[in-house]
Each structure stands twice: as structure tokens, then as C-alpha cells.
C-alpha positions as CSV (number, residue, x, y, z in Angstrom):
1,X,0.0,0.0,0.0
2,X,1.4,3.2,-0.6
3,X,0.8,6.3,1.6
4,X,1.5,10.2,0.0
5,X,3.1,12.0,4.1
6,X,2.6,15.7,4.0
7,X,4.5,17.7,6.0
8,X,4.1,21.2,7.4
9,X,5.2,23.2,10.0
10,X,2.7,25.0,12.4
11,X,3.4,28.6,13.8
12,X,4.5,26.9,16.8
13,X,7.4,25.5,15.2
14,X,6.2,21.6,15.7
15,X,5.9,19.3,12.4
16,X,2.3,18.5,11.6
17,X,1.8,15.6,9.0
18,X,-1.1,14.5,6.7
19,X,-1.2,10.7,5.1
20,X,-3.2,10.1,2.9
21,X,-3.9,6.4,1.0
22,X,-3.3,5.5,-2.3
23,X,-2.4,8.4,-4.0
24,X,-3.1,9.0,-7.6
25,X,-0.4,6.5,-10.0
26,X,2.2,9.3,-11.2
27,X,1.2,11.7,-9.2
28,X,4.2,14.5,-9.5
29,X,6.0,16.9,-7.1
30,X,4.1,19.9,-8.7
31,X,0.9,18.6,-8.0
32,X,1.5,18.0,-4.1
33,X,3.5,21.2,-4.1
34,X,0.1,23.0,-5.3
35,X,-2.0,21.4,-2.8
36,X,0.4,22.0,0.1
37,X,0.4,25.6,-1.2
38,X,-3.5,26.0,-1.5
39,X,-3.8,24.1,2.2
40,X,-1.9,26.6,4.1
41,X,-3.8,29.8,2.0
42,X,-6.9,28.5,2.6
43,X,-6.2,27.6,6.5
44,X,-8.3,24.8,6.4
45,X,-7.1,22.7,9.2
46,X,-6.3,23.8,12.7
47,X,-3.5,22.4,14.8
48,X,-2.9,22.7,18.3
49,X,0.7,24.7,17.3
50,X,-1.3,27.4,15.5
51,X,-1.6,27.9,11.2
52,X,0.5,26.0,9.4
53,X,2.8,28.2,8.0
54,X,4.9,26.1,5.8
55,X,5.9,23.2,3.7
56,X,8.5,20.6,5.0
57,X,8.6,17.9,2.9
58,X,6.3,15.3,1.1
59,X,7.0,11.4,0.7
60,X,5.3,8.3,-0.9
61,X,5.6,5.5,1.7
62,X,5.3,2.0,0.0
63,X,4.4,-0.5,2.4
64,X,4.1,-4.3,2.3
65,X,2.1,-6.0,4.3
66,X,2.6,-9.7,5.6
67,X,-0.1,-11.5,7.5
68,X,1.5,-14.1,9.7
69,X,-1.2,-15.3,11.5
70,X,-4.8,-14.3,11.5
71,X,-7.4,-15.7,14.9
């Protein structure tokens, strides 16, 4: 499964992180950079630190999952 990891910093100075699932195949850097952009000039979510105030960093986590046992 992959996972796209946001990450902003909040006026406080603390790291605040969105993860979303699957993200679009070929999703690009612009495209994130864009929504990142239009998430903090909008001010849509609210952390305990205060606005977020910048961009960070974003990742695409690809994760495998093994099931060892299942009850």
C-alpha cells in the first residue's frame, strides 16, 4: 500500500503531518507542491501549534504488508 506524508510546519514550530492512502499512480511533485500551497492559503485545518505556515517535505511511503497469522 502506498501512503503520499505531507509535512508542514505549524506557527509553533512543531511538524504537523497529513497521510493520505493510495495516491493518484504518477502523481508529481508539482501537483503536491500545489495542494500543500493551497492548504496553508486557505487555513483549512487547525493544529494545536497554531496555522500551518509552511511546507516541510512530502513522501510516498510504500508499504508491504505480511499477514503471519490471522485468529
Amino acid at each position: 500500500m502506498k501512503t503520499l506524508k505531507m509535512v508542514f510546519a505549524n506557527a509553533g514550530g512543531s511538524n504537523v503531518t497529513f497521510s493520505l492512502k493510495n495516491p493518484k499512480a504518477g502523481i508529481t511533485a508539482s501537483e503536491v507542491q500545489t495542494v500543500m500551497d493551497d492548504i496553508i492559503a486557505k487555513n483549512v485545518f487547525a493544529t494545536t501549534g497554531g496555522d500551518i505556515v509552511s511546507k516541510v517535505r512530502a513522501t510516498i511511503v510504500d508499504t508491504t504488508e505480511t499477514t503471519l497469522f490471522e485468529v
